[in-house]
C-alpha positions as CSV (number, residue, x, y, z in Angstrom):
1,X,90.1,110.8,125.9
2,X,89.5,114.4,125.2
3,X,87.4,113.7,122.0
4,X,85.5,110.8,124.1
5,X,84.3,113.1,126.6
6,X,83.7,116.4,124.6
7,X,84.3,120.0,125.5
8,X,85.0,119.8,129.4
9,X,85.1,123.7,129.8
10,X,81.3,124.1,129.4
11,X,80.9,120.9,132.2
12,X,79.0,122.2,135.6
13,X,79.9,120.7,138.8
14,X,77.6,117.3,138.9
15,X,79.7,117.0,135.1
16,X,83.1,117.4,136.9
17,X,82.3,114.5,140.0
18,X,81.0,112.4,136.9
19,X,84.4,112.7,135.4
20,X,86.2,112.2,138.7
21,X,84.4,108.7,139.2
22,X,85.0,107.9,135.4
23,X,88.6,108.4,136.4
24,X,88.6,106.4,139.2
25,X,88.9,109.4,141.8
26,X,85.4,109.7,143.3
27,X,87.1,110.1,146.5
28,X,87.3,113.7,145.5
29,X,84.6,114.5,144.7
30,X,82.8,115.7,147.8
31,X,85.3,118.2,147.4
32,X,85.2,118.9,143.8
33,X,81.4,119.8,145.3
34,X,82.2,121.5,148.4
35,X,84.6,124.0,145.7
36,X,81.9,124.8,143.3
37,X,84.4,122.7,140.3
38,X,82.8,123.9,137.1
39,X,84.9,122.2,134.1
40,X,86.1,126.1,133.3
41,X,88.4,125.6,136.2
42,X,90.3,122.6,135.8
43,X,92.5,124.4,133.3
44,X,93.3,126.7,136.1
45,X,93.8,124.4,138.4
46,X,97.1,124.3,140.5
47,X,98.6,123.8,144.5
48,X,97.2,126.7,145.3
49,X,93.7,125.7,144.3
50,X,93.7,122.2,145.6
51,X,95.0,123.7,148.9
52,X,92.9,126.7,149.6
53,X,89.8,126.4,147.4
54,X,89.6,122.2,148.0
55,X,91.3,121.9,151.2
56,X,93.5,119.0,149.2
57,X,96.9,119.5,151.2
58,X,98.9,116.6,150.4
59,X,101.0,116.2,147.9
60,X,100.4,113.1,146.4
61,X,96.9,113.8,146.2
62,X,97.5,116.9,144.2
63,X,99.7,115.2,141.5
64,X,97.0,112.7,141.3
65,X,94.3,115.1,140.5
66,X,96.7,117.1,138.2
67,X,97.8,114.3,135.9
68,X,94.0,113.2,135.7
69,X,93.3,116.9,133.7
70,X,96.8,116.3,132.0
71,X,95.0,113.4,130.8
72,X,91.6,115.7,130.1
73,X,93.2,118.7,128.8
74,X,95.7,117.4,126.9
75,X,98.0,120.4,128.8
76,X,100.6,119.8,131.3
77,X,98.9,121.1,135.1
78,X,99.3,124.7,136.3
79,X,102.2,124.8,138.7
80,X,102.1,127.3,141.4
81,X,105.8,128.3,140.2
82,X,104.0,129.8,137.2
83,X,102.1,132.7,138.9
84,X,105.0,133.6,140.9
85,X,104.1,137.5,141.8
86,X,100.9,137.6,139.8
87,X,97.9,135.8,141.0
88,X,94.3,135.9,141.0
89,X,92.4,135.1,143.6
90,X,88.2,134.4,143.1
91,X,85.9,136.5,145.1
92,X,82.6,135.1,146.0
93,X,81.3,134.6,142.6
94,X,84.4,132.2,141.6
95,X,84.4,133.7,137.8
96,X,88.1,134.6,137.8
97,X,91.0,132.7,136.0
98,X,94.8,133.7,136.1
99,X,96.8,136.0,134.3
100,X,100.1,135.9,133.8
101,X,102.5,138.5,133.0
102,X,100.4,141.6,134.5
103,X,102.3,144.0,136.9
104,X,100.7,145.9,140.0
105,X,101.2,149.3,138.1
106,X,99.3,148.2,135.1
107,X,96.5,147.2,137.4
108,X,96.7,150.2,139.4
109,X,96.4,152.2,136.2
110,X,93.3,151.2,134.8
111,X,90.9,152.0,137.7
112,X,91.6,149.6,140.2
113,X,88.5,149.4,143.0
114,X,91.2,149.1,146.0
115,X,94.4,148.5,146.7
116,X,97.4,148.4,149.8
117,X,99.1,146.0,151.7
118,X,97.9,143.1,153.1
119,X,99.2,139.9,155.4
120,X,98.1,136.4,153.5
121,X,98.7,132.8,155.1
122,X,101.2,131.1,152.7
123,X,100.4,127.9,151.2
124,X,103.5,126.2,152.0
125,X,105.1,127.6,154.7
126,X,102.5,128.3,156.9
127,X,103.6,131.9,157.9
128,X,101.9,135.4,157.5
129,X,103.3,137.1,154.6
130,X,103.3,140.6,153.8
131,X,101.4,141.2,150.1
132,X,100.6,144.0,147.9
133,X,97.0,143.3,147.3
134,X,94.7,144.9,144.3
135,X,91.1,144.8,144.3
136,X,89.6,145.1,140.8
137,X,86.9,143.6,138.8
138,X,85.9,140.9,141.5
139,X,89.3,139.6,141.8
140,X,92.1,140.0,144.7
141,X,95.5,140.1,142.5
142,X,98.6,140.0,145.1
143,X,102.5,140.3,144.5
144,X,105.6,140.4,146.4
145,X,106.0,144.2,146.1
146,X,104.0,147.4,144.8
147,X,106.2,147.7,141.9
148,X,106.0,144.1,140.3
């Protein structure tokens, strides 16, 4: 499929909902629109996206979405296990993508913007958590502590 369809990274949004009807999954697509979906992103995409970027809270509807870019990346889905302590979250501009194995110190140390602690909704268990946040580049990374 991947080869049919060509380089999906460089796809804009209108490319993306085209994709998602081609898949038989148009019914996301006014969100897809509504979240800005470039093609860049659905690499990156994981729970955490489909819940708080594309308002996508169940389940079911996630693995649906994620074995579709399986299917387009040729790349099993991000799992929000993955980014456990080190996530990325976009800023206005939506340009960010996440990193993995990046600590708060190493952050801290090459000229962070701002940085403290913070109270984000979780995902799953929809309680206020307490999170280290660091603002840098355009991008809010948060982890469990200060020292992670």
């Amino acid at each position: 499929m991947q080869s049919e369809i060509g380089d999906f990274t460089t796809w804009t949004t209108i490319d993306v909902c085209n994709w998602l009807n081609y898949v038989n999954l148009g019914k996301y697509v006014a969100d897809f629109e509504r979240g800005e979906v470039e093609g860049r992103h659905l690499a990156y995409i994981d729970n955490n996206f489909l819940i708080t970027r594309l308002r996508i809270t169940s389940m079911i509807q996630q693995q649906e979405i994620k074995r579709a870019i399986e299917g387009l990346t040729g790349t099993p889905a991000q799992s929000s296990t993955l980014f456990t302590g080190t996530r990325r979250i976009p800023l206005a501009d939506g340009k960010c993508e996440p990193l993995l194995n990046i600590s708060a110190p190493a952050l801290l140390h090459d000229r962070c913007r701002h940085s403290g602690w913070l109270k984000k909704l979780g995902a799953k268990v929809r309680n206020w958590k307490k999170r280290y946040h660091v603002l840098k580049s355009g991008c809010v990374y948060y982890f469990d502590e200060r020292s992670e």
